[in-house]
C-alpha positions in Angstrom: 120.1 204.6 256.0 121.7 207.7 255.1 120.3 210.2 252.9 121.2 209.9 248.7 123.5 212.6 247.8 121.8 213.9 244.9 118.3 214.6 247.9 120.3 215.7 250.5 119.2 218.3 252.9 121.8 221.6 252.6 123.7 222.4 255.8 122.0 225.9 255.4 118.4 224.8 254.6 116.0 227.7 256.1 112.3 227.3 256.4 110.0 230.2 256.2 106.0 230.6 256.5 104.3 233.2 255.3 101.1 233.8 256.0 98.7 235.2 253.2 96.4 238.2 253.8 93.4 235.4 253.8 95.5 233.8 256.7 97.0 230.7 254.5 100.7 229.5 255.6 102.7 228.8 252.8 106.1 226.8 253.1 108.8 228.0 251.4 112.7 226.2 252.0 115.6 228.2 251.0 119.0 227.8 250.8 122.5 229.4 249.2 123.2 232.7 248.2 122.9 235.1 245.3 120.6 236.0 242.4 117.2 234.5 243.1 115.7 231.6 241.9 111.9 230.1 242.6 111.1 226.2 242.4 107.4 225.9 241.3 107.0 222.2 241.7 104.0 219.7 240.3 102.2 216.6 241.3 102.9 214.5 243.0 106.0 216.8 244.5 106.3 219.1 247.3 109.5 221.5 248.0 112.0 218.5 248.0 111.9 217.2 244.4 113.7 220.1 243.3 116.8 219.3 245.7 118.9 217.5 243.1 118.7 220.5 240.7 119.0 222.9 243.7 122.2 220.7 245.2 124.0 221.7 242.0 122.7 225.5 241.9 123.0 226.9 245.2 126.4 227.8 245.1 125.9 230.6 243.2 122.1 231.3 243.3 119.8 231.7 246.3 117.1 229.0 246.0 113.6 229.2 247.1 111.1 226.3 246.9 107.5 226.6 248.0 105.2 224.2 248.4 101.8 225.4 246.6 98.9 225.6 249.0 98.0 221.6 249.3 101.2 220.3 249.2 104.2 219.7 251.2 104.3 222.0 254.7 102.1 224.7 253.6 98.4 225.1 254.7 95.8 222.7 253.5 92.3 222.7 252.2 90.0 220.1 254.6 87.8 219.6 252.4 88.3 219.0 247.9 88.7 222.9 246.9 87.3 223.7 243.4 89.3 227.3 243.5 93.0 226.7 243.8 93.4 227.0 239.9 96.6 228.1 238.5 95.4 232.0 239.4 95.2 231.1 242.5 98.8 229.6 242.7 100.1 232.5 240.7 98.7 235.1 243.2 100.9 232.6 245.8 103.5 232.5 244.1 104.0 236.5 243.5 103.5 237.2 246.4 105.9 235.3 248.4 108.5 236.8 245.6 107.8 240.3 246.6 107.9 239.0 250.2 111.3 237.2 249.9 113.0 238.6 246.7 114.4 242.4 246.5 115.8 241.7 242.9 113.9 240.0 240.1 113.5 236.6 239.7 114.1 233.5 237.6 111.1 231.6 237.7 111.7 227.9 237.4 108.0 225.0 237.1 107.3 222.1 236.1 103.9 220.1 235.7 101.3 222.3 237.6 104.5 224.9 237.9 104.2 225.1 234.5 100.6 226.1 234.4 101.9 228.8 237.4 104.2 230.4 235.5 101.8 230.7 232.2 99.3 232.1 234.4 102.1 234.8 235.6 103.6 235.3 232.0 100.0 236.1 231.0 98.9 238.3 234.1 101.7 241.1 232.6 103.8 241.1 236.1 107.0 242.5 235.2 108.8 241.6 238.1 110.9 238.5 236.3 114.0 238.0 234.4 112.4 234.7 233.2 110.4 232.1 233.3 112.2 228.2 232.5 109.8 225.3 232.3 110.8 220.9 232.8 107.9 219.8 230.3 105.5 222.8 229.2 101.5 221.5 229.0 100.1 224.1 227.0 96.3 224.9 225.8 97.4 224.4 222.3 97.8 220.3 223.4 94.1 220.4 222.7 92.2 217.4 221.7 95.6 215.7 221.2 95.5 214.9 224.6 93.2 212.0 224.0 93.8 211.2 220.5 95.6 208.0 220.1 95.1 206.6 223.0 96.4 209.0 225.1 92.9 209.4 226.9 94.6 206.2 228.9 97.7 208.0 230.2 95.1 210.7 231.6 93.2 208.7 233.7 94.0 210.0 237.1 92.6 213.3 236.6 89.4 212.2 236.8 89.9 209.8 239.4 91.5 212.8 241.4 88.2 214.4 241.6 86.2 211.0 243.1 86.2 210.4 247.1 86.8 207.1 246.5 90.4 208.5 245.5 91.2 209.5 248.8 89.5 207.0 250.6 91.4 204.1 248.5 94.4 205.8 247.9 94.6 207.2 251.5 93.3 204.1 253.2 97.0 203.4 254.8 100.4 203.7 254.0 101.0 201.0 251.9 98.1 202.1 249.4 99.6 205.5 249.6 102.9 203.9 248.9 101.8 202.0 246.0 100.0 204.8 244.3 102.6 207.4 244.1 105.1 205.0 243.9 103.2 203.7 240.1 103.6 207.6 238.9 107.1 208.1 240.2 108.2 205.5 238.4 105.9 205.3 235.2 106.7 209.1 234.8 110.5 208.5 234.6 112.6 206.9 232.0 115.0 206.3 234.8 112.6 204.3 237.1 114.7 204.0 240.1 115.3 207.9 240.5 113.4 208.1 243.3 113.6 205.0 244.8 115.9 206.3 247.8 113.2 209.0 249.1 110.4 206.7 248.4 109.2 206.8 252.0 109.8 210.7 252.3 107.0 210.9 249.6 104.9 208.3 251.3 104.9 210.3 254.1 104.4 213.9 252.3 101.5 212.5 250.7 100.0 210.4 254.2 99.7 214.0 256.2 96.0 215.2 257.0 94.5 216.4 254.2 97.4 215.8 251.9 95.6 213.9 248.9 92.7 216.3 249.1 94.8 219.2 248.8 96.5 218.3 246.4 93.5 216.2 244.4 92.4 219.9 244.7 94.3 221.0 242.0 92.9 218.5 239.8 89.2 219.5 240.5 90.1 223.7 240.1 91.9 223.1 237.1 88.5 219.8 235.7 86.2 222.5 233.9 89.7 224.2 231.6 91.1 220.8 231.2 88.0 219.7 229.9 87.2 222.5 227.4 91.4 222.2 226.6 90.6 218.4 225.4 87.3 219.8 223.3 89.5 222.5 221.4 87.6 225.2 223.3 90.2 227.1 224.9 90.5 230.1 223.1 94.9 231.1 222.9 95.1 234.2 223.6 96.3 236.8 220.9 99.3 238.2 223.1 101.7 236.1 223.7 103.8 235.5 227.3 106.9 238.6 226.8 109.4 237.3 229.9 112.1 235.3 228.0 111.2 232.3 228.5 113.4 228.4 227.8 112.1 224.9 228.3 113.7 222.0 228.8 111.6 218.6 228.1 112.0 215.4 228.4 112.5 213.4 225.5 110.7 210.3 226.6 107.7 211.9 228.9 105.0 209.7 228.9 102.2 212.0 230.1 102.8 215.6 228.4 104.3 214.4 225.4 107.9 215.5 223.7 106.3 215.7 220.3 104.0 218.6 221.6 106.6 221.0 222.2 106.3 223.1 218.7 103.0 223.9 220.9 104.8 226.4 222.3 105.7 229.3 219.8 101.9 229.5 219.6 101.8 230.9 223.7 105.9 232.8 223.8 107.4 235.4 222.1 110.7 234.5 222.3 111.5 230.6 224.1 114.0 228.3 223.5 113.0 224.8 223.7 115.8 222.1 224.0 114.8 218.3 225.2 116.7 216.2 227.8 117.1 212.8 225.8 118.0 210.9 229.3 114.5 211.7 230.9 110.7 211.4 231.0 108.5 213.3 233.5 111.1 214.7 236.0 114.1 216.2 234.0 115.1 218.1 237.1 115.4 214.5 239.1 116.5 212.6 236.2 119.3 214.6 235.0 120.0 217.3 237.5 123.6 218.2 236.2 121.4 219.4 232.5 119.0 220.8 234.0 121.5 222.9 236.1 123.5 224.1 232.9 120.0 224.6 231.0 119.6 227.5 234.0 122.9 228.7 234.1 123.1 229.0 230.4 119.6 231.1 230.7 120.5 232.8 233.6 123.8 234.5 231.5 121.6 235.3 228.4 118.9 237.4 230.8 121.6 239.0 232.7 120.2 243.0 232.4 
């Protein structure tokens, strides 16, 4: 079968690993040419998920997708890690930038990205033009998060944490194939969206030590989540400076359109628009708006 348009590979697709200074590869895939942008993808993703944005954008920018440590190509915990919370990822993340990038750059997240990029707009790195988000969990979500039923939308984080989720899950491919498959498609208001690279992610997520890598991020992130849904997270007083835009999906059925006012509480100055076509994956559900939704922020942060 050949490979759907809006997925496919570019003809200049370049693969780098970088190895930490604690001796972790991390997989970054870069293609086209011109200002920089970074792809900070979420669960269950890996470097690919962002090609149907990046099909449309690398003509004019120069792309660069990692996978977080966990996920995709990069190097892989062996055993469920409790310390690859979004610090962690952030420290990854800046550092491939000042590895990679000699101008600043656009960061661009969604789902754990978003938590990423929070942890970077709060760390006062300096290095960014700014930061856009697909969706944009925030710690002001608080105890919404299981009010009205929600608790039941949530239920995988806690199963993440169990071994029986990566024995059961991971127990062949066709119970890796039906698991991801049920949040790929649940996620989406277009359910079909990623129907054509189903068995791409069946095989991402079938690797050694894929599930527990990324399951990992689920267990590092448990103890905040938790405190998040008792209204104990405390926002802090100064907000994130690097201009900042989010795009979210108007019928998301996990982080919820009706929490995005959330966000003036953590952001000095964001703009927050919604993509009425989409749920979970705005930059796979409607690639061609989520490519003018960059563009568009990419001209107001020009210095």
């Amino acid at each position: 079968m050949n490979q759907p348009s809006n997925f496919a590979i570019p003809n200049d697709i370049n693969h780098h690993f970088i190895e930490t200074p604690d001796g972790r590869k991390l997989h970054v895939a870069e293609t086209g040419d011109g200002p920089p942008l970074i792809f900070v993808h979420g669960w269950p993703e890996f470097w690919k998920s962002w090609l149907p944005t990046v099909n449309i954008l690398n003509k004019n920018y120069r792309c660069l997708m990692p996978c977080l440590y966990g996920f995709g190509l990069s190097d892989k915990p062996s055993q469920l890690s409790f310390a690859v919370d979004a610090d962690f990822h952030a420290k990854d993340i800046d550092f491939i930038v000042n590895e990679l990038c000699d101008t600043p750059a656009i960061l661009i997240g969604h789902d754990v990205g978003g938590y990423v990029l929070q942890s970077i707009g709060n760390s006062g790195l300096a290095n960014y033009r700014g930061l856009i988000f697909f969706n944009c969990p925030t710690a002001s979500v608080g105890k919404k998060w299981v009010e009205d039923g929600h608790v039941n939308q949530i239920w995988y984080q806690s199963f993440h944490l169990t071994d029986l989720a990566q024995e059961l899950v991971g127990y062949n491919r066709d119970t890796t194939r039906i698991y991801i498959q049920h949040f790929l498609q649940h996620w989406c208001h277009n359910k079909s969206c990623f129907e054509p690279v189903l068995e791409e992610w069946v095989e991402n997520f079938s690797q050694q030590n894929a599930l527990i890598g990324s399951f990992s991020w689920y267990a590092s992130n448990n103890k905040k989540r938790l405190a998040t849904m008792e209204g104990k997270i405390k926002i802090p007083k100064d907000k994130i400076s690097i201009p900042s835009a989010i795009l979210w999906g108007k019928h998301d059925p996990i982080l919820k359109a009706e929490w995005g006012p959330f966000v003036f509480q953590h952001f000095e100055k964001v703009e927050l628009a919604y993509a009425e076509n989409s749920g979970h994956f705005v930059h796979v559900e409607e690639p061609n708006l989520a490519a003018e939704f960059i563009n568009k922020n990419f001209d107001e942060w020009q210095p």
